[in-house]
ZAKELUM-107870 format. One line per 3 residues: number of its first residue (from 1); their letters; for each residue x, y, z of N, C-alpha, C. Coordinates in pm, 1 decimal. Layout:
N
NUM) A) X/Y/Z/X/Y/Z/X/Y/Z ~ ...
END
This chain:
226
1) XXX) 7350.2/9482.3/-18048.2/7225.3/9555.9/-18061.8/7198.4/9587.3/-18209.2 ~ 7042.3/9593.4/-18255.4/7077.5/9635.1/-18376.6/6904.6/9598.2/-18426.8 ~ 6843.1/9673.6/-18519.7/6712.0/9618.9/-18552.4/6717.7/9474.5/-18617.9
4) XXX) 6610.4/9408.1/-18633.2/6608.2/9218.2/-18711.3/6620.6/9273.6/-18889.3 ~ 6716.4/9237.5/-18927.6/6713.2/9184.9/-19084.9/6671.4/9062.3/-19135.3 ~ 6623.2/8996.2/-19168.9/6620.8/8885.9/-19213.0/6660.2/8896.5/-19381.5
7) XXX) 6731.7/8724.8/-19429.6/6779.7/8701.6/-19463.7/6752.3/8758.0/-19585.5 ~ 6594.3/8779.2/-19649.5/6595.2/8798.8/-19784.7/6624.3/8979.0/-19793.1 ~ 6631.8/9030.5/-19691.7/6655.2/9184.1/-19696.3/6792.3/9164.9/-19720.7
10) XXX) 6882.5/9145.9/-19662.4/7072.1/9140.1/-19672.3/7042.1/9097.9/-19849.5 ~ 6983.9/8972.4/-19878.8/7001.9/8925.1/-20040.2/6955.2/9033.4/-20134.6 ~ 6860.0/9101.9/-20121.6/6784.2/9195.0/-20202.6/6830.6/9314.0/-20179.1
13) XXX) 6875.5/9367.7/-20043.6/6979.6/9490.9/-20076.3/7100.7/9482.4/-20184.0 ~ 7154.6/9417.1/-20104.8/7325.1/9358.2/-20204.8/7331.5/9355.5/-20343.0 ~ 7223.6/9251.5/-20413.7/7181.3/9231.5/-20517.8/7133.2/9374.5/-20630.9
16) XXX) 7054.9/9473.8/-20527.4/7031.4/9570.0/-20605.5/7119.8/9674.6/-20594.4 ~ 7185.7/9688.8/-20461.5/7340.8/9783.4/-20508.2/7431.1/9714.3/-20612.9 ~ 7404.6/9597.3/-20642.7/7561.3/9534.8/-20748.7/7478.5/9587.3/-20848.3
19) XXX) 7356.2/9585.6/-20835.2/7292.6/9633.0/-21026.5/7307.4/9756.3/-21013.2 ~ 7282.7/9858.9/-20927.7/7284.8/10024.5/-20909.9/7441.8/10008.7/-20963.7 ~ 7540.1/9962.9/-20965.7/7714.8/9989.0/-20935.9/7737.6/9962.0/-21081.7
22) XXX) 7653.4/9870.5/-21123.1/7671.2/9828.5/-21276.2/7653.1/9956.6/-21368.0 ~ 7479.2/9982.7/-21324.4/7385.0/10063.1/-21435.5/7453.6/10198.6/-21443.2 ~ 7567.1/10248.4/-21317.2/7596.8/10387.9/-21332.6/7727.3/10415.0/-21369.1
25) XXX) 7809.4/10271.2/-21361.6/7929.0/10283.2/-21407.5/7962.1/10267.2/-21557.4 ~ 7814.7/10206.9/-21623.6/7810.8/10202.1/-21790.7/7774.9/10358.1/-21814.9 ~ 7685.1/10424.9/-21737.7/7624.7/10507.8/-21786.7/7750.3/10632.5/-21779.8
28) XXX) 7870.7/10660.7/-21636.2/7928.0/10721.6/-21662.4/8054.3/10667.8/-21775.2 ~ 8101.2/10576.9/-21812.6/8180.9/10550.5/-21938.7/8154.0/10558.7/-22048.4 ~ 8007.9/10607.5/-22045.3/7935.4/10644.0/-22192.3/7965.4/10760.4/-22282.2
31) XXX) 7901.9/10808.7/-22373.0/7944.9/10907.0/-22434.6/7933.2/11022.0/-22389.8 ~ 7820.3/11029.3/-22303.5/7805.4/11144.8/-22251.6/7869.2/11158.0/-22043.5 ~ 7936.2/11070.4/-22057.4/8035.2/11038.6/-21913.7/7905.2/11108.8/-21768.5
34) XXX) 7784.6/11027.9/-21770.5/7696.0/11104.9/-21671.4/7661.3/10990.4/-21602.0 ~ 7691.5/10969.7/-21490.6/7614.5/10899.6/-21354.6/7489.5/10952.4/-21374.3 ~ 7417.3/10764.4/-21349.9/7266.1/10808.4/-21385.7/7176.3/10731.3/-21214.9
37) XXX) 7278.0/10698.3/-21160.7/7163.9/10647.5/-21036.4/7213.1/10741.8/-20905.3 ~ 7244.7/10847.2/-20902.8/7221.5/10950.6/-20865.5/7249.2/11130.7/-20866.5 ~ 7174.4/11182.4/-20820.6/7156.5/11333.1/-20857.4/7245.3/11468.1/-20746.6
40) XXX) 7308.5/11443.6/-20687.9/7405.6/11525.4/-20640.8/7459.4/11560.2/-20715.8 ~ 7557.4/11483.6/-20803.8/7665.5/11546.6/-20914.2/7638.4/11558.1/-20983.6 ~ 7478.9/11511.0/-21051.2/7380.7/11577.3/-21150.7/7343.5/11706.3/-21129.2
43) XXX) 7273.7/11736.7/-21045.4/7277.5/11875.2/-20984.6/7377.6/11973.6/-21012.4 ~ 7454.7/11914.8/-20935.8/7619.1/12032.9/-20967.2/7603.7/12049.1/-21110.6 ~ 7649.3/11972.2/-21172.6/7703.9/11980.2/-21269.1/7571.3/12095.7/-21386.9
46) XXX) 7460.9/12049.4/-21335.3/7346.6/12116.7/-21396.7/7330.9/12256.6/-21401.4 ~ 7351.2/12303.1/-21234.8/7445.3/12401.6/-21227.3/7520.5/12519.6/-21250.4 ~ 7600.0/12442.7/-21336.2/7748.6/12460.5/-21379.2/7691.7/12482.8/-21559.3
49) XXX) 7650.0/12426.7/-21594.7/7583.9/12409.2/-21700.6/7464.5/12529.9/-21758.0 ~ 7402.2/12562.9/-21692.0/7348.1/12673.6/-21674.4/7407.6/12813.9/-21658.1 ~ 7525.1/12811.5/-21576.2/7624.1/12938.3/-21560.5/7649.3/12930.5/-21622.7
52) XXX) 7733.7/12828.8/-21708.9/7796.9/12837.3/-21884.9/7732.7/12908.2/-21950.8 ~ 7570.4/12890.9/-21959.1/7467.7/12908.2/-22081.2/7468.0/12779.7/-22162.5 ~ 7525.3/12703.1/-22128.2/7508.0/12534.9/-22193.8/7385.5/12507.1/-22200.1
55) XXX) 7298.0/12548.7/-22341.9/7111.1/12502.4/-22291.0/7160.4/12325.4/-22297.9 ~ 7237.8/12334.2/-22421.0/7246.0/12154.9/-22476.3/7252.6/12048.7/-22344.7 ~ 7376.4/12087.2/-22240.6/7453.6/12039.1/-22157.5/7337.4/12054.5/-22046.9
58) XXX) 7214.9/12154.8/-22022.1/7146.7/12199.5/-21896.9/7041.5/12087.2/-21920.5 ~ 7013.5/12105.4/-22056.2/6883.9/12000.1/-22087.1/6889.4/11880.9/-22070.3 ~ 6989.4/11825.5/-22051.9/7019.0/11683.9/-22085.9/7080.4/11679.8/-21940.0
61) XXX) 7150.5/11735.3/-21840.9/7117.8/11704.7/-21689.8/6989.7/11700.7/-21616.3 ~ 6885.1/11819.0/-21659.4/6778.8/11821.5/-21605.6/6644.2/11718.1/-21655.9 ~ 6674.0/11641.2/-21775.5/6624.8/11516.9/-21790.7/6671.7/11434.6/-21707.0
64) XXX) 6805.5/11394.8/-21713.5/6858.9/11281.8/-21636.3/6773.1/11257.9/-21472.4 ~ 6801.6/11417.0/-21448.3/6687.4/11428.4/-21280.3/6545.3/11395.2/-21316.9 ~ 6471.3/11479.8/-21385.4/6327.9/11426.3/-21423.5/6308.5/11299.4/-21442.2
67) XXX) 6371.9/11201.0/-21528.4/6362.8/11087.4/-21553.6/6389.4/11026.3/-21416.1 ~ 6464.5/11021.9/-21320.2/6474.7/10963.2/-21220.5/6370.9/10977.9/-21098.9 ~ 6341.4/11073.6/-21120.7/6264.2/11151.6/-21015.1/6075.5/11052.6/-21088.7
70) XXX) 6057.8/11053.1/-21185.3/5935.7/10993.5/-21302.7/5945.3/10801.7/-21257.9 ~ 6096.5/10795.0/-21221.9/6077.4/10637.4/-21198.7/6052.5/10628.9/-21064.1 ~ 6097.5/10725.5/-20944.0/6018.0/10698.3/-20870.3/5842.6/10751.6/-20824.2
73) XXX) 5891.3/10817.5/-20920.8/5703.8/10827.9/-20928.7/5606.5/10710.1/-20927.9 ~ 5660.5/10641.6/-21043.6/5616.5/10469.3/-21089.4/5637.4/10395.1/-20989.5 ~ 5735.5/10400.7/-20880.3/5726.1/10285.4/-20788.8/5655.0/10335.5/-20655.5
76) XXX) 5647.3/10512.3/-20643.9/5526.9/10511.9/-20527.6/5379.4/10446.1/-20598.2 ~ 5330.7/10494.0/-20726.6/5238.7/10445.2/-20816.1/5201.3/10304.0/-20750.1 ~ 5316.5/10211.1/-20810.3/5267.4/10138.1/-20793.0/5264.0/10009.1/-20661.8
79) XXX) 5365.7/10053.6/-20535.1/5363.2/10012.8/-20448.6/5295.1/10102.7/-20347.2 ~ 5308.3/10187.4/-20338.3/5243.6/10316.4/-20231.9/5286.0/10309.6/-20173.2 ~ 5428.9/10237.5/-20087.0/5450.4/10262.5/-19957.2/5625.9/10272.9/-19984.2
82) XXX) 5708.1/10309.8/-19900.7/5808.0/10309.5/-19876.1/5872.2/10246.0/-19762.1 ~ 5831.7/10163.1/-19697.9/5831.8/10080.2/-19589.1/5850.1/9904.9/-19634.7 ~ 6034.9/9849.0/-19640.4/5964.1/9748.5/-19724.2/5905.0/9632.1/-19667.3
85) XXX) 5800.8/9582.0/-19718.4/5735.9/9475.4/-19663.6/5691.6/9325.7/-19798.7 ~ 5729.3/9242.9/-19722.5/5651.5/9085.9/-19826.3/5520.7/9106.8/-19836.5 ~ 5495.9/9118.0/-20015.5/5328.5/9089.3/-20014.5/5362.4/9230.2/-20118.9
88) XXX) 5386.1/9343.3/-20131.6/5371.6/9449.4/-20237.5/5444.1/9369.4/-20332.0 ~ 5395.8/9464.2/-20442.8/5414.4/9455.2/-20562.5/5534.0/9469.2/-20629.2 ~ 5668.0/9424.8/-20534.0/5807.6/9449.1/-20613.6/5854.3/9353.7/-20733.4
91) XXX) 5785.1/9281.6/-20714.4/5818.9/9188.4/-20866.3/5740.5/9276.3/-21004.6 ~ 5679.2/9351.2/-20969.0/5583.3/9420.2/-21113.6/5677.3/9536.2/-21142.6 ~ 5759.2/9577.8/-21007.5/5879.5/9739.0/-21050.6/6000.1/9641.3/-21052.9
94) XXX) 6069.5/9551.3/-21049.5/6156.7/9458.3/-21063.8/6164.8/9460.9/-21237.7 ~ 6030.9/9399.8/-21277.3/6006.2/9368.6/-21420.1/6021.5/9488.0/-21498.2 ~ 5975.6/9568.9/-21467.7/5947.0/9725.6/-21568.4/6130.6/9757.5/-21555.1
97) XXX) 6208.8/9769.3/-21437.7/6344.9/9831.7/-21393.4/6391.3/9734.4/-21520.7 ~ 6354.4/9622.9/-21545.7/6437.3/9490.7/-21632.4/6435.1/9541.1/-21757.4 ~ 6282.9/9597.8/-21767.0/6247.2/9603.3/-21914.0/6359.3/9734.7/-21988.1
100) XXX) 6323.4/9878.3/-21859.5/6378.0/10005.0/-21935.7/6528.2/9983.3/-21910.2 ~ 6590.2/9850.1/-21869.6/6736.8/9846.5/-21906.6/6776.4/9801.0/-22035.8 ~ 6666.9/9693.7/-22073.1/6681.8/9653.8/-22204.4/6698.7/9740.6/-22299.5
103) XXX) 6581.2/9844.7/-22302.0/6554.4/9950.4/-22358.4/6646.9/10046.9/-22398.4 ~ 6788.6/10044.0/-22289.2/6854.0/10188.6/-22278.2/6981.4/10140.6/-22403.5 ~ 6973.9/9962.2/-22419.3/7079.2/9939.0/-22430.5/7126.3/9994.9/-22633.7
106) XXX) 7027.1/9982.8/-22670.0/7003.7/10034.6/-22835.3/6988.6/10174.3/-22789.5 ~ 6987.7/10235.6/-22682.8/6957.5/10391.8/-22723.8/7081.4/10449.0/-22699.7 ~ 7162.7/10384.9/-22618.9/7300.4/10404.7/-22591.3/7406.5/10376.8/-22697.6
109) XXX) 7355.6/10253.0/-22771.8/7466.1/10217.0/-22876.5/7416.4/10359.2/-22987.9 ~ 7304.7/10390.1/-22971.9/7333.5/10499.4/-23117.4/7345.1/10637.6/-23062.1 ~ 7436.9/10664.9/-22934.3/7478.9/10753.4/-22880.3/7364.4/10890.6/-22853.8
112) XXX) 7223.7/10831.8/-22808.2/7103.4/10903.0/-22764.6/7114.5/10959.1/-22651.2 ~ 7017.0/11029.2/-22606.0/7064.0/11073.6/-22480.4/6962.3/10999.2/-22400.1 ~ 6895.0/10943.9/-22491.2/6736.1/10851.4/-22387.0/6760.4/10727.0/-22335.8
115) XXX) 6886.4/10682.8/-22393.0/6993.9/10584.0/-22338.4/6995.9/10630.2/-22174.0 ~ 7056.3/10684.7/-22127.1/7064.3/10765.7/-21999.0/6914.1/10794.3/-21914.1 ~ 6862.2/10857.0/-21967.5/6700.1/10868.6/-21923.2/6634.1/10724.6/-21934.8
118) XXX) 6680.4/10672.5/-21990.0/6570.1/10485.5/-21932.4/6661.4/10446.5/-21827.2 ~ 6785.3/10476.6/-21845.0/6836.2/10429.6/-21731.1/6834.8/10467.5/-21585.7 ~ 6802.2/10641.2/-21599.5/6819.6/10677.9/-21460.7/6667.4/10673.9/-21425.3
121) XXX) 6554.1/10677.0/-21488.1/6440.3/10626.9/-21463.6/6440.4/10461.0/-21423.5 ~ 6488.4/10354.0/-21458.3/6511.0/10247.9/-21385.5/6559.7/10295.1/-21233.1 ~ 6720.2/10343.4/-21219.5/6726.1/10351.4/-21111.7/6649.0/10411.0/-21022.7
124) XXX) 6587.5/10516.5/-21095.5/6458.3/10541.3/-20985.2/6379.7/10501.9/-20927.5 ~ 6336.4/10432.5/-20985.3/6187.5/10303.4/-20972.8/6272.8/10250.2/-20856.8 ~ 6386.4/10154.4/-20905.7/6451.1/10076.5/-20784.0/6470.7/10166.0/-20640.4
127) XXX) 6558.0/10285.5/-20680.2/6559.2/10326.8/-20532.9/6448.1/10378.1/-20446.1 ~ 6306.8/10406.6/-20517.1/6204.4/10430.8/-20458.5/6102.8/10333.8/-20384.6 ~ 6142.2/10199.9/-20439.9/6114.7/10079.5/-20413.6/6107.8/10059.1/-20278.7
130) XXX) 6188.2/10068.9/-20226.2/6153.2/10030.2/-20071.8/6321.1/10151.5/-20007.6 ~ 6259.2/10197.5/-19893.6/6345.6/10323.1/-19810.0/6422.4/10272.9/-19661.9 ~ 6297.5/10210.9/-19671.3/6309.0/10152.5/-19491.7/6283.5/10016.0/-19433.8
133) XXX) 6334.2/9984.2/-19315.4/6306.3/9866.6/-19323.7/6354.4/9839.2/-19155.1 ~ 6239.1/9848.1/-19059.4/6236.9/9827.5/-18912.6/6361.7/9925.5/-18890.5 ~ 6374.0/10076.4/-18927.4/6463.4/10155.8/-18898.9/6535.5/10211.3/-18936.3
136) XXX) 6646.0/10024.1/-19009.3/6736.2/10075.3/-19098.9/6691.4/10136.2/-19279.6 ~ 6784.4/10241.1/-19343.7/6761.0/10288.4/-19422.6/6823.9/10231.6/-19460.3 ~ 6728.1/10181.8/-19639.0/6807.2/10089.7/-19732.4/6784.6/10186.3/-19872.3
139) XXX) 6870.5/10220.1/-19926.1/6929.8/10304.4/-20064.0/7010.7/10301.8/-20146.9 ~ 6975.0/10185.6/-20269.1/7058.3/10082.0/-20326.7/7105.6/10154.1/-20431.5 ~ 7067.5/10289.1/-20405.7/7123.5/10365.6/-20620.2/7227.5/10470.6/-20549.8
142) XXX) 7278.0/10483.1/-20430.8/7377.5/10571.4/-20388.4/7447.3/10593.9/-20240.1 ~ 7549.6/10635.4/-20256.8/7595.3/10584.5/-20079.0/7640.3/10686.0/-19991.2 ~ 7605.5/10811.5/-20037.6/7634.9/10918.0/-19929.7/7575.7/10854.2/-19787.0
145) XXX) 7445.8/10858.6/-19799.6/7356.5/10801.1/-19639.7/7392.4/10698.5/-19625.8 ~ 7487.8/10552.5/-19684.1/7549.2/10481.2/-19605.9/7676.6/10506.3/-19549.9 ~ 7746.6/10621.6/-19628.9/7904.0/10666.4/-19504.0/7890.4/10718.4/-19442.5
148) XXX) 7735.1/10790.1/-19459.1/7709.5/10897.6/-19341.0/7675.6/10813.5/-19219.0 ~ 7574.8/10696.8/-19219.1/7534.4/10606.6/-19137.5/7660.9/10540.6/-19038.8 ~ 7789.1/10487.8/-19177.6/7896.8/10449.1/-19094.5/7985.2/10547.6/-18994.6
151) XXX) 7987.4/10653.8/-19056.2/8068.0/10748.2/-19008.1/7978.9/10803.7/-18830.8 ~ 7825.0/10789.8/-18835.4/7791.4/10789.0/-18712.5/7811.7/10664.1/-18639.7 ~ 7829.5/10575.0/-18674.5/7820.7/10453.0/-18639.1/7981.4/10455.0/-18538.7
154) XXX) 8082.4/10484.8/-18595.9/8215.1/10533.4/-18599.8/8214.9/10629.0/-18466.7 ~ 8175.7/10720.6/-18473.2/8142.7/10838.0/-18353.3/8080.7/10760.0/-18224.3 ~ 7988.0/10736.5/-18223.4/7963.3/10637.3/-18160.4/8024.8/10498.5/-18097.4
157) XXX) 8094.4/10482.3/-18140.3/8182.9/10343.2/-18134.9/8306.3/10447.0/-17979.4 ~ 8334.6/10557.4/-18058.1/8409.0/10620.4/-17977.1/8379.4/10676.3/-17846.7 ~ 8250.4/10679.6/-17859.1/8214.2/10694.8/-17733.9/8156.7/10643.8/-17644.7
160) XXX) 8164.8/10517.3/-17678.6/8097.0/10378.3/-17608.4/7967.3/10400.9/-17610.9 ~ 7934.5/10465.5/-17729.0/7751.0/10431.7/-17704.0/7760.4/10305.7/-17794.3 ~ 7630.1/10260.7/-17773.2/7560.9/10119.6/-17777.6/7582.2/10104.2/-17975.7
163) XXX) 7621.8/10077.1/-18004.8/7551.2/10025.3/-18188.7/7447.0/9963.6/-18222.1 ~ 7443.7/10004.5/-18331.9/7340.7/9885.5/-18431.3/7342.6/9858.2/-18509.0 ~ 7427.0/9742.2/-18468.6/7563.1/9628.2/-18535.4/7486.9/9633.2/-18708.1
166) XXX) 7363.8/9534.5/-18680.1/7296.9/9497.9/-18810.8/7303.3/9617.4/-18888.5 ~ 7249.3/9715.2/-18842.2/7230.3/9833.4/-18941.7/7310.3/9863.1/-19034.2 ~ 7399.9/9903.1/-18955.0/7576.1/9921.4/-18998.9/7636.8/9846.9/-19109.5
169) XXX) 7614.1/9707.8/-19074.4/7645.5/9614.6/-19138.8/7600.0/9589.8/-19255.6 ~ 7470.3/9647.4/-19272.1/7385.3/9672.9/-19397.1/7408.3/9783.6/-19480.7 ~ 7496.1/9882.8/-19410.6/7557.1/10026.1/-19512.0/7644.4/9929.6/-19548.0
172) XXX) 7753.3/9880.8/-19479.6/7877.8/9835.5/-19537.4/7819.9/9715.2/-19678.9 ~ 7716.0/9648.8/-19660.6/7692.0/9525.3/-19734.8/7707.4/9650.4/-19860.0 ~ 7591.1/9722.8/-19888.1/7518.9/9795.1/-19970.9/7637.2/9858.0/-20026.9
175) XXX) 7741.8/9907.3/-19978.7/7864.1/9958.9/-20010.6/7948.5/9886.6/-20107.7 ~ 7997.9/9770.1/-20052.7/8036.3/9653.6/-20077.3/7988.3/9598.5/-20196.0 ~ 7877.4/9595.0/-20261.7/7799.4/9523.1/-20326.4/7787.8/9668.0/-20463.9
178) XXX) 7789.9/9823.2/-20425.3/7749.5/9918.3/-20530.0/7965.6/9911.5/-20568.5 ~ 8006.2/9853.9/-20487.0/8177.3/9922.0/-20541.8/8186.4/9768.4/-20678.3 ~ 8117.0/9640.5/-20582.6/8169.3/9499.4/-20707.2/8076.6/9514.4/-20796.4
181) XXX) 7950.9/9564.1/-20806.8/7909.2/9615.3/-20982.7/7941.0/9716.5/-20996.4 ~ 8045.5/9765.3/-20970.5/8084.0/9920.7/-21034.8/8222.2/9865.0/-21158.0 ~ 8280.0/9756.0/-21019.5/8411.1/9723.7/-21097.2/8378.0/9630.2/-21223.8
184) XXX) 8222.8/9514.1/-21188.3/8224.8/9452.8/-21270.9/8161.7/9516.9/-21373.7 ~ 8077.7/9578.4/-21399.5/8015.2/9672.8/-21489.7/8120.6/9726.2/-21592.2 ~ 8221.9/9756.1/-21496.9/8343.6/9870.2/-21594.9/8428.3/9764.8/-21696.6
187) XXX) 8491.4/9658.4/-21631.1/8483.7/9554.4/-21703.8/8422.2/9529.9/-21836.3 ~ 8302.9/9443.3/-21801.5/8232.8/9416.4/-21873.5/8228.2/9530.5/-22025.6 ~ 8241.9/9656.9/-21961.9/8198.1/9740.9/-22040.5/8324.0/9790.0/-22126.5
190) XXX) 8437.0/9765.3/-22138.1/8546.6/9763.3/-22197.8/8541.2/9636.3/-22282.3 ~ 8479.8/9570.4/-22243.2/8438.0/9401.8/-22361.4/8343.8/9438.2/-22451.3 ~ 8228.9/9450.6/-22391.7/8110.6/9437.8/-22445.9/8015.7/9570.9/-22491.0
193) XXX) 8094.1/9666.1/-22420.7/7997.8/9808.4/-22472.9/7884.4/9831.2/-22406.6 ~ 7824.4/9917.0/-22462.8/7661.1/9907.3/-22378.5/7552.0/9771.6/-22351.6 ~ 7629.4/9692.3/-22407.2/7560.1/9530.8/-22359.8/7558.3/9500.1/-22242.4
196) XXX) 7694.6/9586.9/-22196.4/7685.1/9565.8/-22006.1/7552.4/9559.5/-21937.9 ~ 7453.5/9632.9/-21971.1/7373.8/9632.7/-21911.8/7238.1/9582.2/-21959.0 ~ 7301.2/9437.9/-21965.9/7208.7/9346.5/-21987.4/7219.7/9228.4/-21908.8
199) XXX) 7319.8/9243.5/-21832.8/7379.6/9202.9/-21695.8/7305.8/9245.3/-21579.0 ~ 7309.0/9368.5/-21559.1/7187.8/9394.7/-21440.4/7025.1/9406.3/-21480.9 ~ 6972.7/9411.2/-21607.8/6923.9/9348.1/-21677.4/6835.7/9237.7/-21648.6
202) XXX) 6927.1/9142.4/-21606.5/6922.3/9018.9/-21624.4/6874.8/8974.5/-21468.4 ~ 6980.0/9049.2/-21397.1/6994.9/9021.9/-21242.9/6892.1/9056.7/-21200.9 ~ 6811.1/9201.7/-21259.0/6685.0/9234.0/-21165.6/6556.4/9162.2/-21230.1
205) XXX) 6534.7/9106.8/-21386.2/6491.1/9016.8/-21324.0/6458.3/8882.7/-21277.3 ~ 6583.0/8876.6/-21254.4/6611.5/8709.8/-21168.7/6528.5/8783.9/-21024.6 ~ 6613.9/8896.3/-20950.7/6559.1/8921.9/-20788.2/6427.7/8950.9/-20822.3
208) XXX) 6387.6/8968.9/-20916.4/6218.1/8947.2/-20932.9/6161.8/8858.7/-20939.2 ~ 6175.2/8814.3/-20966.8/6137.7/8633.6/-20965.5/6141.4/8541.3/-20850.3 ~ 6250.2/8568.2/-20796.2/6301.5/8507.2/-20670.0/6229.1/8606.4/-20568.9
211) XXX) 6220.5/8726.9/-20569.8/6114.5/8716.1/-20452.9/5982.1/8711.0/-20459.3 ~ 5929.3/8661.9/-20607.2/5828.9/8618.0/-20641.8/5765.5/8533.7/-20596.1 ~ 5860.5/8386.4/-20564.8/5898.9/8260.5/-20584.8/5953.5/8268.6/-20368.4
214) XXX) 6006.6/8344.8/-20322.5/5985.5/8357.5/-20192.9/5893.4/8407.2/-20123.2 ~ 5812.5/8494.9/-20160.8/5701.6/8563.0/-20152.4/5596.6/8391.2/-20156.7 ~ 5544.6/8342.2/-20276.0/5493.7/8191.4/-20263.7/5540.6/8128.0/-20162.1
217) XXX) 5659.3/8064.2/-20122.6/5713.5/7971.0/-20029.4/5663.8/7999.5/-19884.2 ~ 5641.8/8141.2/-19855.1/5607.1/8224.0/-19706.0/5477.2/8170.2/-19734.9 ~ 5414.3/8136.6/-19847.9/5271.2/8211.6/-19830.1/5215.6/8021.0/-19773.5
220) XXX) 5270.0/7934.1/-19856.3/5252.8/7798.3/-19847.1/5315.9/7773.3/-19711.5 ~ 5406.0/7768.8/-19703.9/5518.1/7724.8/-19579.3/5373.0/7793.2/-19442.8 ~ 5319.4/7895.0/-19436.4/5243.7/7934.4/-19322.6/5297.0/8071.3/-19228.0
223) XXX) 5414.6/8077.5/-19296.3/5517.2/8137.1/-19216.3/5460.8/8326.4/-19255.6 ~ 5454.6/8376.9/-19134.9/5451.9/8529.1/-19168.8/5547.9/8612.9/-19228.8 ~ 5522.3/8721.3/-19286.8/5699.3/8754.2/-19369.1/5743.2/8841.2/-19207.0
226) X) 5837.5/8844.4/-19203.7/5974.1/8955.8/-19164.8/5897.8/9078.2/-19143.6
END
């Protein structure tokens, strides 16, 4: 049992958790050691930061959120929907996510803090990009709601209720895919420095392109999307 995925959803989740796993594992090995594709432990820590009286330390968490919160502003902007479907405009937030990675990568080498803010504004854009998808929830910049998903999935299993296999299978992909750009990111980033992220960079926009370029093929081929 389980809602229909089709094929380019499994490719385009995966693809954008390995870039989410990349963009946050440079961003926490950075100088300022802050996860930038999501805001739970931003929060805390913001917090925490504030009880100190840390304005320096408060200001520069509560950007990191604004900036993220500003990129998905840009991708309700410019898709309007959260439902994902073939035919919106994800190749135009694909391109911009490409561009403000480029962007972060000189703001990071001269130890800025706007290094971080292009970045967690990328991840924003991306995770605002598309939410849903015939049910299952897809959330490529963080994975609480996919262990939470498995962990019901799990409960369930135990009690012989019914699954939904696919769904499931799509936390685990998304999982799977944010842990191998986390590792490769960290990598990379012991070589190359903040160049790492010219790697996911690169990747988003290739998946821009390619569902550019699949988006065409549906449209010729006759075939309705998914």
């Amino acid at each position: 049992m389980g809602v229909h995925l089709p094929r380019w959803v499994w490719i385009g989740a995966g693809s954008l958790a390995c870039i989410a796993g990349m963009v946050n594992v440079v961003g926490y090995l950075g100088f300022e050691h802050q996860a930038v594709t999501h805001l739970t432990g931003t929060t805390t820590l913001l917090g925490a930061a504030v009880a100190a009286g840390d304005v320096r330390a408060a200001l520069q968490l509560l950007g990191v959120a604004v900036a993220f919160m500003a990129g998905a502003a840009l991708s309700g902007l410019i898709i309007q929907d959260s439902t994902l479907r073939l035919g919106r405009r994800y190749g135009a937030v694909l391109a911009i996510e490409s561009f403000l990675l480029v962007l972060a990568v000189p703001m990071f080498q001269r130890n800025q803090i706007s290094g971080a803010l292009l970045a967690a504004m990328a991840c924003g854009l991306q995770n605002a990009m598309a939410t849903t998808y015939s049910g299952a929830v897809i959330r490529t910049t963080h994975l609480s709601g996919m262990f939470t998903d498995l962990g019901i999935g799990l409960g369930h299993a135990l009690r012989g209720l019914p699954l939904q296999r696919r769904r499931l299978l799509l936390c685990g992909l998304i999982i799977a895919c944010f842990l191998a750009g986390g590792i490769a990111g960290a990598v990379l980033f012991s070589r190359i420095g903040y160049r790492a992220l010219l790697l996911p960079a690169t990747l988003t926009g290739l998946t821009g392109v390619g569902y550019v370029f699949y988006r065409q093929w549906q449209s010729f081929s006759g075939d309705k999307p998914a």
